[in-house]
Phi, psi and omega in degrees: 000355188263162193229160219248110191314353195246348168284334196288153188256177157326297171312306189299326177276358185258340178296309204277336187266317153334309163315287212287321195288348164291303193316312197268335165333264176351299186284002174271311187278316146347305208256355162258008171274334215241124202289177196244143167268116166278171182239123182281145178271146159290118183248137195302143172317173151234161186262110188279000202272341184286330173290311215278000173258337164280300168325317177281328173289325179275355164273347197262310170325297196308316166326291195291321160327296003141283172286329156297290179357287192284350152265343169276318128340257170357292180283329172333297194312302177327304216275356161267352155299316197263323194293324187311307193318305202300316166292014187236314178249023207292001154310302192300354188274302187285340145318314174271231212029267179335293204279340159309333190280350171113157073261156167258142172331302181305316182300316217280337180296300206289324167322320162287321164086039179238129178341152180311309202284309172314303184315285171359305190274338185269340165264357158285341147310295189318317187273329166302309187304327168304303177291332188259020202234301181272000000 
């Protein structure tokens, strides 16, 4: 039965090495046609404690963010309370002006175009406001 290797020729040997170079072609394209299982990297726990301080920390901001906000609102509202003031009198503006500047009541009335008594009243503004200054 065994059979004897030295009669085979050249054609047999090139049959067989054909042979054998199909098997493994094959067995090459099987194995990039056949899909691959990724494999996940082990990834080390992580320490939740550095997020969770930042988190807190980013709620403390956000607070304080929160409350500028609501002074700055706040003062907006004020500054548009004194434009309002300003656009309502603005004779009385140039009144004080004037009486800070020392005018006597009577120039500030004809200067102005306001009563003896009104003048009167914008340099007693003029004058608290001086004393509550220094």
């Amino acid at each position: 039965m065994l059979m004897d290797l030295s009669a085979l020729g050249w054609k047999e040997a090139l049959f067989a090495a054909v042979v054998i170079l199909a098997l493994y072609v094959g067995y090459a394209l099987l194995r990039l046609t056949k899909p691959k299982t990724a494999t996940l990297p082990q990834v080390a726990p992580v320490d939740d404690a550095p997020l969770r301080g930042l988190q807190t920390e980013m709620v403390g901001v956000r607070a304080q963010l929160d409350a500028l906000q609501s002074g700055l609102d706040l003062l907006t509202c004020e500054v548009e309370q004194i434009k309002a003031a300003r656009a309502v009198s603005p004779q009385y503006n140039d009144a004080l002006s004037l009486a800070q500047k020392g005018m006597r009541r009577e120039d500030i009335a004809e200067t102005c175009g306001i009563s003896v008594g009104e003048a009167d009243l914008v340099c007693a503004l003029a004058r608290s406001r001086q004393e509550g200054a220094t």
